[in-house]
N, CA, C and O atoms as CSV, one atom per row, in Angstrom:
chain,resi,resn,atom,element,x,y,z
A,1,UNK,N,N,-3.992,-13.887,4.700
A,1,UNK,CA,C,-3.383,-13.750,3.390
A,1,UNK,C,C,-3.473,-12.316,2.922
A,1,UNK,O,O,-2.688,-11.964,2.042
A,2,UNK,N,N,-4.357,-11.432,3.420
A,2,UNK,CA,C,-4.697,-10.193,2.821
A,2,UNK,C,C,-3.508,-9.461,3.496
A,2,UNK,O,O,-2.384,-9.154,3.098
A,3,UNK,N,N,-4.147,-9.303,4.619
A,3,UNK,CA,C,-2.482,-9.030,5.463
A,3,UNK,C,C,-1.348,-9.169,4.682
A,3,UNK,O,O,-1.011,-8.155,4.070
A,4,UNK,N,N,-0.743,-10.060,4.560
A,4,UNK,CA,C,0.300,-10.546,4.163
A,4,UNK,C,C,0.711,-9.992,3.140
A,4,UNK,O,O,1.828,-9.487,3.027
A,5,UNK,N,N,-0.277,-10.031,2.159
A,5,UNK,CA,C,-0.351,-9.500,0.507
A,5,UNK,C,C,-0.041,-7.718,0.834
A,5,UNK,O,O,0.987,-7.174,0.429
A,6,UNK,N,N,-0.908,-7.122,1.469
A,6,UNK,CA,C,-0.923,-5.696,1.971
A,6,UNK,C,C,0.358,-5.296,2.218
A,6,UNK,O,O,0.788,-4.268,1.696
A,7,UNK,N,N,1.202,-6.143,3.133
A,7,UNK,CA,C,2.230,-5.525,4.082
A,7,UNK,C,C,3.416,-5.434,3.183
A,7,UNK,O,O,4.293,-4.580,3.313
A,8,UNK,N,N,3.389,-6.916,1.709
A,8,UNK,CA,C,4.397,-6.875,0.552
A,8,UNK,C,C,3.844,-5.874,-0.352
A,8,UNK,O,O,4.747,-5.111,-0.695
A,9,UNK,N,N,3.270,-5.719,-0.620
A,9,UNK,CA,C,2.638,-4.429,-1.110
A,9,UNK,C,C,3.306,-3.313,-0.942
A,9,UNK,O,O,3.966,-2.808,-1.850
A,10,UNK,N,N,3.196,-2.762,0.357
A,10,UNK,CA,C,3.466,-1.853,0.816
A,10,UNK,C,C,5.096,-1.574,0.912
A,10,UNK,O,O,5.424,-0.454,1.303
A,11,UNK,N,N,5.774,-2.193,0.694
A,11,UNK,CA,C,7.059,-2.434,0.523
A,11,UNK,C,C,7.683,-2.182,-0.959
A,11,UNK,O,O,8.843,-1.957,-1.303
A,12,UNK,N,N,6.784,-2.273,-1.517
A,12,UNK,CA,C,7.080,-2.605,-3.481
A,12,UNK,C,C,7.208,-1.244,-3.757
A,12,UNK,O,O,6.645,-0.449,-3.005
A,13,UNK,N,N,8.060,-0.716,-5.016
A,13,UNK,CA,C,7.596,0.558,-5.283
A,13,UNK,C,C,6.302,0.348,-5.972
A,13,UNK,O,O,5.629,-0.677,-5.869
A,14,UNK,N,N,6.002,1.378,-6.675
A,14,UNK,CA,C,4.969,1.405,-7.942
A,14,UNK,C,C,3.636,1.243,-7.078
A,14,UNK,O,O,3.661,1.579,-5.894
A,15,UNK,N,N,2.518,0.751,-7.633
A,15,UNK,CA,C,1.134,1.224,-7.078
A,15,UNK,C,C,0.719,0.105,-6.025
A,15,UNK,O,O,1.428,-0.900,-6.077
A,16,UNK,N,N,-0.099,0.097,-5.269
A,16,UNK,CA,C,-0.900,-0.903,-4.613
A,16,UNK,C,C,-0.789,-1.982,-4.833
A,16,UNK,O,O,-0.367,-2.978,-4.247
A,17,UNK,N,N,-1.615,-1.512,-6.665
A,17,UNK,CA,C,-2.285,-2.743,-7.068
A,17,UNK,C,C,-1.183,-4.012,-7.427
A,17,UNK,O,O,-1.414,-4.802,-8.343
A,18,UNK,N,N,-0.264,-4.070,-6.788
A,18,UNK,CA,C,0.521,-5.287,-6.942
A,18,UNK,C,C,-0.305,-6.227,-5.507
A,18,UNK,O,O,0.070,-7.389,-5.349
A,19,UNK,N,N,-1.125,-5.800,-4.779
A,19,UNK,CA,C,-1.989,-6.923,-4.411
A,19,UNK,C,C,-2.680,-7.666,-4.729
A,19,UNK,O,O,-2.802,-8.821,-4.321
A,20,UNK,N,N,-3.273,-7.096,-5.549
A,20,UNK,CA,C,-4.521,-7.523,-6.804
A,20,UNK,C,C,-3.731,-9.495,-7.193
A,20,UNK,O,O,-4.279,-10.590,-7.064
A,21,UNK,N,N,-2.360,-9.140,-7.653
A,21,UNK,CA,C,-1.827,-9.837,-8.325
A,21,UNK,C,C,-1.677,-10.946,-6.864
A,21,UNK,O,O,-2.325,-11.983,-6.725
A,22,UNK,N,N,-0.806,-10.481,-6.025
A,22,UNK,CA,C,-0.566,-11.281,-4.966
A,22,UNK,C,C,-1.957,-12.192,-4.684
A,22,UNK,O,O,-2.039,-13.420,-4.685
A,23,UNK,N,N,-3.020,-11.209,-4.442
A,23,UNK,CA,C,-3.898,-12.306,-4.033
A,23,UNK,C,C,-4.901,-13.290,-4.712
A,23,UNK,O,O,-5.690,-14.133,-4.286
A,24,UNK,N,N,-4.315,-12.545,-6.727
A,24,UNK,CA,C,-4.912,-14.002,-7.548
A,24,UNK,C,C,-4.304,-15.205,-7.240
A,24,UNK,O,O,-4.780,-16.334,-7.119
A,25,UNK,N,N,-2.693,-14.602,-7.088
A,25,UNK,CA,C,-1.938,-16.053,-7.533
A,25,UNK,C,C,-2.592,-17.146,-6.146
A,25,UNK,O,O,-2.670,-18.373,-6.190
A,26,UNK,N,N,-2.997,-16.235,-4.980
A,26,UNK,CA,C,-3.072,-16.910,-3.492
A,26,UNK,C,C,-4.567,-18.213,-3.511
A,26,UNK,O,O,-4.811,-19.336,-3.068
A,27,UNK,N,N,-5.253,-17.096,-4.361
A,27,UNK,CA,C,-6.478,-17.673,-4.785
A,27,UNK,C,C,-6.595,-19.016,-5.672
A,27,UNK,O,O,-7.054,-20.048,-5.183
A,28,UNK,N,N,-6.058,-18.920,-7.289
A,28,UNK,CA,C,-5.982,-19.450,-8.441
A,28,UNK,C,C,-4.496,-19.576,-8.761
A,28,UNK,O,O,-4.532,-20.025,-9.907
A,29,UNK,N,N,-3.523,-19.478,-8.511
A,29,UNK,CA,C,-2.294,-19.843,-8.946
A,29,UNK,C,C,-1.982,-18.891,-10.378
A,29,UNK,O,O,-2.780,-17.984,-10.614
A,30,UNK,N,N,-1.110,-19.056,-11.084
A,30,UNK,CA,C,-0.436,-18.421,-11.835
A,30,UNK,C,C,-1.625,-17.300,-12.835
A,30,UNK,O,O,-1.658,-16.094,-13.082
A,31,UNK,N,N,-2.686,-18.780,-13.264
A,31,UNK,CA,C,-3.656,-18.067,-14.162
A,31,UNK,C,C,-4.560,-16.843,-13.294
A,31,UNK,O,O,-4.916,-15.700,-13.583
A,32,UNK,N,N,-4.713,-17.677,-12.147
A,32,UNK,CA,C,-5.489,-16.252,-11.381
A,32,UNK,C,C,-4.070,-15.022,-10.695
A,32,UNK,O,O,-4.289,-13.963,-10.107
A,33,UNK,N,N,-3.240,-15.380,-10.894
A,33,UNK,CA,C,-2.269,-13.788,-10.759
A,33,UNK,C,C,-2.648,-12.902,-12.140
A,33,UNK,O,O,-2.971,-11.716,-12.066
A,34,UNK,N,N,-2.583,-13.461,-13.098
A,34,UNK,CA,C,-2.546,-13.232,-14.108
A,34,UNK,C,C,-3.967,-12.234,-14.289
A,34,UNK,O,O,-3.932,-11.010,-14.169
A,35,UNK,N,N,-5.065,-12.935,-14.563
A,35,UNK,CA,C,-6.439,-12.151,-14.406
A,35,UNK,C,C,-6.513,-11.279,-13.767
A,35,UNK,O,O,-6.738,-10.169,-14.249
A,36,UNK,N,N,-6.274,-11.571,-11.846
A,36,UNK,CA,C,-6.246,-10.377,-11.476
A,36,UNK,C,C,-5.302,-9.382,-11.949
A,36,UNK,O,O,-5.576,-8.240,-11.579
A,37,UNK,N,N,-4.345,-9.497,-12.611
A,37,UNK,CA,C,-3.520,-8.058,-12.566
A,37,UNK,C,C,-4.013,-7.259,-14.082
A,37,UNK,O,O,-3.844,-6.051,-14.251
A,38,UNK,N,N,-4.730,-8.299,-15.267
A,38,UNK,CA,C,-5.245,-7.613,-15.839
A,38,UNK,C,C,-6.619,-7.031,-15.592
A,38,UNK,O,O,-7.273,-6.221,-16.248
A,39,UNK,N,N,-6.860,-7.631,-14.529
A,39,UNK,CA,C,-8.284,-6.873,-14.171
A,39,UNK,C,C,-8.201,-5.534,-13.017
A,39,UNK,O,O,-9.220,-4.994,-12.585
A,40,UNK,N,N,-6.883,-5.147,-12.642
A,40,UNK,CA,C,-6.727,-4.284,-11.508
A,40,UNK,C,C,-6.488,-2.753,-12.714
A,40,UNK,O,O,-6.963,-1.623,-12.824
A,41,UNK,N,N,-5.565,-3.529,-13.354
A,41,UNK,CA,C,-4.925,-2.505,-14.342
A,41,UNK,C,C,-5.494,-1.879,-15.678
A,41,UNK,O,O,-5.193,-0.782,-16.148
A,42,UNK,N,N,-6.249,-2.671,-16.113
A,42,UNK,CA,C,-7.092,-2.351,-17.624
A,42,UNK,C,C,-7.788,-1.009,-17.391
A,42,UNK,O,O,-7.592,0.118,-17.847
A,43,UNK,N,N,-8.870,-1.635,-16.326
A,43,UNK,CA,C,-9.735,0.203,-16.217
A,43,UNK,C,C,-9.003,1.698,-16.419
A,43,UNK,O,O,-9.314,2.618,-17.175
A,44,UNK,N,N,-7.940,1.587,-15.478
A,44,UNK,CA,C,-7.190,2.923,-15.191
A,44,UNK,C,C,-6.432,2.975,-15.963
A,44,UNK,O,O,-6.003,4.129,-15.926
A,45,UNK,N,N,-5.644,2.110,-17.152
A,45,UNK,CA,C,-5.104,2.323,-18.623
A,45,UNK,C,C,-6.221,2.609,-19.582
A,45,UNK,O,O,-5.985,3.387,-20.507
A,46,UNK,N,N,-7.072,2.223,-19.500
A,46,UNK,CA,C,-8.270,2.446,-20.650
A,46,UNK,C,C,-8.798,3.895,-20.273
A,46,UNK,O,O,-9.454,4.527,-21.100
A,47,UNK,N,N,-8.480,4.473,-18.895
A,47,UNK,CA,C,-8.919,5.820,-18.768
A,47,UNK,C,C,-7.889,6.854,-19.024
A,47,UNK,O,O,-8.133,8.048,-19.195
A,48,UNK,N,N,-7.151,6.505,-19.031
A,48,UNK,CA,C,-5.585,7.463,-19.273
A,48,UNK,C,C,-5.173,7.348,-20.864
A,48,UNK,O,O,-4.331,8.109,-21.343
A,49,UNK,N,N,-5.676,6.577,-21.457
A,49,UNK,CA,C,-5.550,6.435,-22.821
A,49,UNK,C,C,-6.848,7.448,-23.061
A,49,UNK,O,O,-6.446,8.480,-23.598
A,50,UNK,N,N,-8.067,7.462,-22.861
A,50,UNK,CA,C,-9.033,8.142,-22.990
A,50,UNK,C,C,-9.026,9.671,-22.631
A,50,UNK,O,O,-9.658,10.528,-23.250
A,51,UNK,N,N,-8.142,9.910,-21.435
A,51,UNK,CA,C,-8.496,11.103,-21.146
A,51,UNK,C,C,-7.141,11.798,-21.362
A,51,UNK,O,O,-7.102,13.009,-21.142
A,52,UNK,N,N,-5.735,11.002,-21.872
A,52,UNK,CA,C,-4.636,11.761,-22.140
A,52,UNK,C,C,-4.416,12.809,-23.703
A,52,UNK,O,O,-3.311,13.183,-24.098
A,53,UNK,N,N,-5.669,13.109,-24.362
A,53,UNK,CA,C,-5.614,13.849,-25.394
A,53,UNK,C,C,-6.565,14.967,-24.930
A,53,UNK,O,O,-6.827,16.000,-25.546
A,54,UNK,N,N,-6.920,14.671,-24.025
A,54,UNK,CA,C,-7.771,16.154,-23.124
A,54,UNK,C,C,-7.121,16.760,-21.908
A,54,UNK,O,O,-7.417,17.935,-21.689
A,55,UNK,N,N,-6.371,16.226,-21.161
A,55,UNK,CA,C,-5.825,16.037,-20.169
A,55,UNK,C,C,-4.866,17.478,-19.762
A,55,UNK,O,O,-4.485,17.698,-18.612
A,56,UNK,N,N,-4.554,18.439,-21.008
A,56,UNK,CA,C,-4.023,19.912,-20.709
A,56,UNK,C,C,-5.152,20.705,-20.570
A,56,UNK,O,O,-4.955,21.744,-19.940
A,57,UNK,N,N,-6.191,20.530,-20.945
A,57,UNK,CA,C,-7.353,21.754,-20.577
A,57,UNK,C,C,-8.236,21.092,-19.875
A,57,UNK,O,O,-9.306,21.700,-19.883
A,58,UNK,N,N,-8.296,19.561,-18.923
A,58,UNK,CA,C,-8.692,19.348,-17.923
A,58,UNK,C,C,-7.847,20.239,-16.618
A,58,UNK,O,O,-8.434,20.625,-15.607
A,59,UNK,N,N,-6.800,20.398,-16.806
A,59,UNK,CA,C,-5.592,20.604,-15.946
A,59,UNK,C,C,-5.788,22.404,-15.351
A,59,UNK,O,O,-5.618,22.985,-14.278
A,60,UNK,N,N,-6.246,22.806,-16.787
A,60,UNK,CA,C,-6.733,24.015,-16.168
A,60,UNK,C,C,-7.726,24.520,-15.369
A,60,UNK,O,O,-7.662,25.661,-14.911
A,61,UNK,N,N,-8.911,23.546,-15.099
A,61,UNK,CA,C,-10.477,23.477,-14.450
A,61,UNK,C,C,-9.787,23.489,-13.353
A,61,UNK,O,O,-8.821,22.777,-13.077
A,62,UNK,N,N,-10.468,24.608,-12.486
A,62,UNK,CA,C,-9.799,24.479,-10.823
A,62,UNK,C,C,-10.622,23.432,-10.525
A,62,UNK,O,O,-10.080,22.609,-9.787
A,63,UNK,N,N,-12.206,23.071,-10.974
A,63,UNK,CA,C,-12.992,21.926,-10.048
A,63,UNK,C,C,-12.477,20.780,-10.203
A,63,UNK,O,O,-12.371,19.954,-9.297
A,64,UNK,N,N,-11.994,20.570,-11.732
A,64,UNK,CA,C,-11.434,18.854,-12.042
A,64,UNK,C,C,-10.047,18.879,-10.596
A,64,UNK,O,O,-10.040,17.999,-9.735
A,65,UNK,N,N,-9.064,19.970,-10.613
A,65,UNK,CA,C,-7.879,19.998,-9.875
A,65,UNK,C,C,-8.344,19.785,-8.410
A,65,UNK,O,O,-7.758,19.151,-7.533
A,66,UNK,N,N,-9.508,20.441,-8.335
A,66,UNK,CA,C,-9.827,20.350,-6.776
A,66,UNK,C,C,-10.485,19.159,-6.330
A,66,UNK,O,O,-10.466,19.015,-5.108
A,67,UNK,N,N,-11.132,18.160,-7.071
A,67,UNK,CA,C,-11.866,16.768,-7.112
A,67,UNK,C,C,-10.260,16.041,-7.210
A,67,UNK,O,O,-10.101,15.657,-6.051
A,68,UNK,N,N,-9.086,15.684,-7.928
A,68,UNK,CA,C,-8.378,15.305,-8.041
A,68,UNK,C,C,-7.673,15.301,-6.127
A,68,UNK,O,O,-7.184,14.355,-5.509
A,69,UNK,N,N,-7.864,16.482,-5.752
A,69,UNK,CA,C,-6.856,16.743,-4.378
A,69,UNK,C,C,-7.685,15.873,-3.728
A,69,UNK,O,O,-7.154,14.846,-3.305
A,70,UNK,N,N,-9.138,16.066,-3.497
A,70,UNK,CA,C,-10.366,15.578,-2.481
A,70,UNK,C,C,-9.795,13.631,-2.953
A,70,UNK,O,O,-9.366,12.815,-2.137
A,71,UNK,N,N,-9.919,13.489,-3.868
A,71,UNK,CA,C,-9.762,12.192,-4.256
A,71,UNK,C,C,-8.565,11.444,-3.906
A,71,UNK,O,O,-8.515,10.215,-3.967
A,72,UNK,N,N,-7.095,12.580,-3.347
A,72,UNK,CA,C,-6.194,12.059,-3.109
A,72,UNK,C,C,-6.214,11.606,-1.697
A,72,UNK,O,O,-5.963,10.464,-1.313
A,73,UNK,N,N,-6.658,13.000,-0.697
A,73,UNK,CA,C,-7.254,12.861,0.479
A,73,UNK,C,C,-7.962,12.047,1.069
A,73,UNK,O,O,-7.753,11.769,2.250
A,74,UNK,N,N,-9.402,11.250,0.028
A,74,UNK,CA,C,-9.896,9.968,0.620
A,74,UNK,C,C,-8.812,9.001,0.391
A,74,UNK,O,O,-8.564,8.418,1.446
A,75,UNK,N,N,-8.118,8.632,-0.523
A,75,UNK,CA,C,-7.629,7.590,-0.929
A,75,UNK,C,C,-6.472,7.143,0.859
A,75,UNK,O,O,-6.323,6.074,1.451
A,76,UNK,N,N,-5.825,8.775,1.188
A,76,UNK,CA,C,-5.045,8.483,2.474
A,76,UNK,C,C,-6.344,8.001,3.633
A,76,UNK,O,O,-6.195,7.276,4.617
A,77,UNK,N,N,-7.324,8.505,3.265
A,77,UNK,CA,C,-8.763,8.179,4.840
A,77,UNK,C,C,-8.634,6.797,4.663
A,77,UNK,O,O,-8.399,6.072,5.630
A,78,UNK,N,N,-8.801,6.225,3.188
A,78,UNK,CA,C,-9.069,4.461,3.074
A,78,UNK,C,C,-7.812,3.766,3.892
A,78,UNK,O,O,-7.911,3.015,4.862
A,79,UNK,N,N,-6.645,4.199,3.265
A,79,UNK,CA,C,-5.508,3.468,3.569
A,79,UNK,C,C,-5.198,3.838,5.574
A,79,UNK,O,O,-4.794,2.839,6.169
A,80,UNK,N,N,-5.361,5.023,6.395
A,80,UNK,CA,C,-5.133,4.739,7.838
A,80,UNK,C,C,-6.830,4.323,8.192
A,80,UNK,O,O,-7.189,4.549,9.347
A,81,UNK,N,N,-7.385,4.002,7.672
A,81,UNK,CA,C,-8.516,3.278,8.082
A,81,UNK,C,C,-8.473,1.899,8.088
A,81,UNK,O,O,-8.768,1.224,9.075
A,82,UNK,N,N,-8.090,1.421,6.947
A,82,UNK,CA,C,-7.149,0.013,7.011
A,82,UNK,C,C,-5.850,-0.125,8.178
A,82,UNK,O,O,-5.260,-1.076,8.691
A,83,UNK,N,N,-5.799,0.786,8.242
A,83,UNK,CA,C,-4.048,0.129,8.970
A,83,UNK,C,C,-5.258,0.705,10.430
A,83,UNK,O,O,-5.209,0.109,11.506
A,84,UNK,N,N,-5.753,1.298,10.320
A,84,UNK,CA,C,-6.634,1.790,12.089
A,84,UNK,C,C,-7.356,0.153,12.287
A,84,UNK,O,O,-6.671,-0.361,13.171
A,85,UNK,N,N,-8.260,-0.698,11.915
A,85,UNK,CA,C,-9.378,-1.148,11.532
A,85,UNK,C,C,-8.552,-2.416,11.602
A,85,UNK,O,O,-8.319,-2.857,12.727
A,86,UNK,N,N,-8.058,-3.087,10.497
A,86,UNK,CA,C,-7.404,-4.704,9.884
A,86,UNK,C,C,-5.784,-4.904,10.373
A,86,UNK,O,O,-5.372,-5.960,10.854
A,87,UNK,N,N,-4.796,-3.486,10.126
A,87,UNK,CA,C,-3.512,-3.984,10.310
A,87,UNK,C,C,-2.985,-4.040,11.747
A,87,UNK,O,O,-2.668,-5.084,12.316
A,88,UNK,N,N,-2.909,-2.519,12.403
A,88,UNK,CA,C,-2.650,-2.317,13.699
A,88,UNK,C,C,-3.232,-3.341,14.548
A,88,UNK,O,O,-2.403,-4.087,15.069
A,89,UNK,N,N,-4.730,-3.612,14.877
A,89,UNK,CA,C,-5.216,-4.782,15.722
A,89,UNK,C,C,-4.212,-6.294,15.462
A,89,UNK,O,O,-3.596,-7.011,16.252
A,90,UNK,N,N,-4.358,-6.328,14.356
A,90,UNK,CA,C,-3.563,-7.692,13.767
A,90,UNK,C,C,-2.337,-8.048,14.348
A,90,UNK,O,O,-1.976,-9.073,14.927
A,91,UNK,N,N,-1.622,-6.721,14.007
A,91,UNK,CA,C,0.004,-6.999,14.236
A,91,UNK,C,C,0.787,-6.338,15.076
A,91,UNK,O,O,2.017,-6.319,15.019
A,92,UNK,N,N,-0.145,-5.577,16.167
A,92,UNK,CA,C,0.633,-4.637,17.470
A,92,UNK,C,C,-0.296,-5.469,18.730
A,92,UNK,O,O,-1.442,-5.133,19.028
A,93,UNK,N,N,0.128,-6.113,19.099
A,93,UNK,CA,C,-0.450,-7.012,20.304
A,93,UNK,C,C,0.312,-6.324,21.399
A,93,UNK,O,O,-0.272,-5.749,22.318
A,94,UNK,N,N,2.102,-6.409,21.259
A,94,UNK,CA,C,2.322,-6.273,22.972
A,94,UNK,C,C,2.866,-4.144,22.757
A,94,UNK,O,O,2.842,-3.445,21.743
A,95,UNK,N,N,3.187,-3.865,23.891
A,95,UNK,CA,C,3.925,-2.989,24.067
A,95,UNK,C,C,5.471,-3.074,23.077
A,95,UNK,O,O,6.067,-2.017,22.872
A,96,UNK,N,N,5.832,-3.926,22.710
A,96,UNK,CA,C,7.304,-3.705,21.964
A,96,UNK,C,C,6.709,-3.957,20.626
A,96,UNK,O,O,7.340,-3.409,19.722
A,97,UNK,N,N,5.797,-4.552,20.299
A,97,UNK,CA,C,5.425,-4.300,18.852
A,97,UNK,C,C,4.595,-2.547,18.864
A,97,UNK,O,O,4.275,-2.038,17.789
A,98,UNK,N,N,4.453,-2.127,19.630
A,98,UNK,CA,C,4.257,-0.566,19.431
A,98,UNK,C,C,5.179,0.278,19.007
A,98,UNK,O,O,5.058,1.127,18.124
A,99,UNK,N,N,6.564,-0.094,19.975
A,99,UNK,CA,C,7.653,0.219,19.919
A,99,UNK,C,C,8.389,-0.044,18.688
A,99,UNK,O,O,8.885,0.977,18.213
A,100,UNK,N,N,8.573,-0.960,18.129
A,100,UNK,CA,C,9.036,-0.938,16.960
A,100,UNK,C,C,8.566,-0.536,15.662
A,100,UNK,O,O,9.147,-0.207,14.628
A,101,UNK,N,N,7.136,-0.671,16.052
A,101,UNK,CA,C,6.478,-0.220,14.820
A,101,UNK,C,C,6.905,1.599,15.248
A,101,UNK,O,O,7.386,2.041,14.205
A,102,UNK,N,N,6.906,2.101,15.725
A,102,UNK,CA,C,6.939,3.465,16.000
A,102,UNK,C,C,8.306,4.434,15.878
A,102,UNK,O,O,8.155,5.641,15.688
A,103,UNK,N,N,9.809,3.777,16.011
A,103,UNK,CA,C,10.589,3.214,15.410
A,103,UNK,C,C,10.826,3.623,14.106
A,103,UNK,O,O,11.304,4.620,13.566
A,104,UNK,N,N,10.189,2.198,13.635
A,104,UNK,CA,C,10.238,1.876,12.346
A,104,UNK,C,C,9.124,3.446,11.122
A,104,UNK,O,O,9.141,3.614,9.902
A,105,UNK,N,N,8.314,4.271,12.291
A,105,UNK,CA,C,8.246,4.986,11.499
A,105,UNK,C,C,8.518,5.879,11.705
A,105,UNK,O,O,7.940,6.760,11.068
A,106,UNK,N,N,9.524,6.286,12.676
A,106,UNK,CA,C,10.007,7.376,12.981
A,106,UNK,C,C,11.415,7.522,11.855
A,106,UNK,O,O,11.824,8.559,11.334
A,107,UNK,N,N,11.940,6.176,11.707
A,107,UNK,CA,C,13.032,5.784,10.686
A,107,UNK,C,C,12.379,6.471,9.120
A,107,UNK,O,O,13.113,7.154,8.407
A,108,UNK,N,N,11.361,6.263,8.852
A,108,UNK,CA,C,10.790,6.729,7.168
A,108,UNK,C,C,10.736,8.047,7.347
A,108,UNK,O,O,11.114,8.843,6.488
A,109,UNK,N,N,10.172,8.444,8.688
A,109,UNK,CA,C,9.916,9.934,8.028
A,109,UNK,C,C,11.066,10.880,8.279
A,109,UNK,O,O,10.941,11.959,7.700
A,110,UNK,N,N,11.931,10.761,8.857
A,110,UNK,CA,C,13.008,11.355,8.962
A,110,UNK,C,C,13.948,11.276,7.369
A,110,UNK,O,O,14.996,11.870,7.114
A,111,UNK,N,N,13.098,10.264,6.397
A,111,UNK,CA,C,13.739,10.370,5.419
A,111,UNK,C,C,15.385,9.702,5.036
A,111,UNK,O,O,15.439,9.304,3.873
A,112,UNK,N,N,16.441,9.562,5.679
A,112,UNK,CA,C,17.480,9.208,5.638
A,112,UNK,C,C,17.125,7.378,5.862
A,112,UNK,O,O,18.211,6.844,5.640
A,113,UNK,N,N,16.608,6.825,6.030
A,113,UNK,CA,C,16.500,5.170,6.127
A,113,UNK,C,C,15.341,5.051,5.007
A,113,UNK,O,O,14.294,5.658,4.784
A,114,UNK,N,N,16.344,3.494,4.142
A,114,UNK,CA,C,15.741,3.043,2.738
A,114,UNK,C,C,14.595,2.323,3.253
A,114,UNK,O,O,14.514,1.822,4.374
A,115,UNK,N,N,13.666,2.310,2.291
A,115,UNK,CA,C,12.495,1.264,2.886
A,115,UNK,C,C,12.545,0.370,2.680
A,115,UNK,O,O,11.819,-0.144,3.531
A,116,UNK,N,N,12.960,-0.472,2.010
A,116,UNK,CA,C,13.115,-1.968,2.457
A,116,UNK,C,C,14.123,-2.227,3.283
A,116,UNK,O,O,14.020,-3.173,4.063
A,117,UNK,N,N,15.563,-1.232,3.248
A,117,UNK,CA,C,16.253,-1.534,4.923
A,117,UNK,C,C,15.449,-1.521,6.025
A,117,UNK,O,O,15.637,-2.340,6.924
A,118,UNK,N,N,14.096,-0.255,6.117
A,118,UNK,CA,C,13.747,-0.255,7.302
A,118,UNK,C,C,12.608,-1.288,7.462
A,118,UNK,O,O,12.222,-1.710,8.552
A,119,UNK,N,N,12.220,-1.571,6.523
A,119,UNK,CA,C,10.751,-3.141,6.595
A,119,UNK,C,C,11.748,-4.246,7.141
A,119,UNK,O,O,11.656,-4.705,8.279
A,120,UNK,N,N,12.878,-4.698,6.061
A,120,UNK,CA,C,13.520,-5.620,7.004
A,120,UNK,C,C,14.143,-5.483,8.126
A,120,UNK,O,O,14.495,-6.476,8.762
A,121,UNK,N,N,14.364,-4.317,8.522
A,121,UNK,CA,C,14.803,-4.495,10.485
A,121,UNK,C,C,13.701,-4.386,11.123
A,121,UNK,O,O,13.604,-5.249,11.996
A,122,UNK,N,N,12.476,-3.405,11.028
A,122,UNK,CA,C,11.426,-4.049,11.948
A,122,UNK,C,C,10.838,-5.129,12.118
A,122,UNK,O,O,10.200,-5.541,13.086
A,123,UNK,N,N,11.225,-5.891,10.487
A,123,UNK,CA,C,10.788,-7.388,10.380
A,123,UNK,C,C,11.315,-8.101,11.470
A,123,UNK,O,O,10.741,-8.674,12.396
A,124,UNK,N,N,12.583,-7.958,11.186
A,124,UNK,CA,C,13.631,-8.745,12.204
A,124,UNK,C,C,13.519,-8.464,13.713
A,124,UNK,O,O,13.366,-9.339,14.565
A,125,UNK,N,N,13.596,-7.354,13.909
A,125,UNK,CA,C,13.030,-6.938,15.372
A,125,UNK,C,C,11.717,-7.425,15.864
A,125,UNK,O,O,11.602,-7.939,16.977
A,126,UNK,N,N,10.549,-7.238,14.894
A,126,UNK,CA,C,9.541,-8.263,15.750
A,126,UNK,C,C,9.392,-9.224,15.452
A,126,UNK,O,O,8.266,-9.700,15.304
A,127,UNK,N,N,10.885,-10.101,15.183
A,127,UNK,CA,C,10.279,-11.981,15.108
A,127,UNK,C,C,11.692,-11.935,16.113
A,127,UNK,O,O,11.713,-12.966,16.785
A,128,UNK,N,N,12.654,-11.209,16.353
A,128,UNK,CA,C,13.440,-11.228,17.664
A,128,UNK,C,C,12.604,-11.510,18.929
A,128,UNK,O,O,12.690,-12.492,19.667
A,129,UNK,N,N,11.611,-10.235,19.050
A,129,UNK,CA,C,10.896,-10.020,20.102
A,129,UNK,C,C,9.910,-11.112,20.228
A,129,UNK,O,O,9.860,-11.657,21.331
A,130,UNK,N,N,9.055,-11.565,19.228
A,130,UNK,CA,C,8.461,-12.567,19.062
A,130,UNK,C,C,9.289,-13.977,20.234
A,130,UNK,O,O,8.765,-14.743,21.042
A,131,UNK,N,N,10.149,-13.866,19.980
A,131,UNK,CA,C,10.934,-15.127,19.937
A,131,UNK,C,C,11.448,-15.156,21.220
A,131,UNK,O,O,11.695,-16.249,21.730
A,132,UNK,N,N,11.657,-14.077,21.850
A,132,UNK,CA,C,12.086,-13.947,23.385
A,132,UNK,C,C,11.153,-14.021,24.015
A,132,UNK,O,O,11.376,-14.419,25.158
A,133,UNK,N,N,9.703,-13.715,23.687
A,133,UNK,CA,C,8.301,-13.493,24.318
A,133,UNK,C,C,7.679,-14.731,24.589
A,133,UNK,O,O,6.556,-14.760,25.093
């Protein structure tokens, strides 16, 4: 289910935390979507409300700017540590799921292919391949 939640996730615009939500409703149904998404979201609104009347002469501190970059930097270590660790093992078993996944990201970064065009053709491509296998 985490999987699952992750991979729609990752597809959505806007932040992550639309897992949060995915995996109340998976958990508790409507009321637990609900909780979780006010519990993903409150903190980091209650801090941006807090820190958006300081937030031009934070901007000038090279250390706050330089903790901000470091902080962006782990956040990418967490996320290919996940896809190193939980996703890749999960969902690249043969040689053509390499292939498509590889593909499929050679398609994003070249920039010219939409992302949900390109989620749904690798989708489709590995339940093709699936299916011939």
């Amino acid at each position: 289910t985490m999987l699952a939640g992750y991979g729609a996730a990752q597809i959505m615009p806007g932040p992550l935390f639309s897992i949060a939500s995915f995996l109340g409703m998976a958990h508790a149904g409507p009321l637990g979507a609900a909780v979780a998404t006010v519990a993903i979201f409150l903190p980091g609104l209650a801090l941006v409300y807090a820190i958006a009347p300081l937030w031009e002469g934070l901007r000038r501190d090279r250390r706050i700017m330089a903790g901000l970059a470091g902080a962006n930097a782990a956040v990418v270590g967490l996320i290919a540590a996940a896809w190193a660790t939980m996703i890749s093992p999960a969902g690249i078993e043969t040689v053509w799921d390499a292939a498509i996944s590889a593909l499929g990201l050679a398609a994003l970064r070249a920039g010219r292919a939409p992302l949900l065009l390109t989620a749904l053709a690798v989708a489709t491509a590995g339940a093709g391949v699936s299916a011939l296998i």
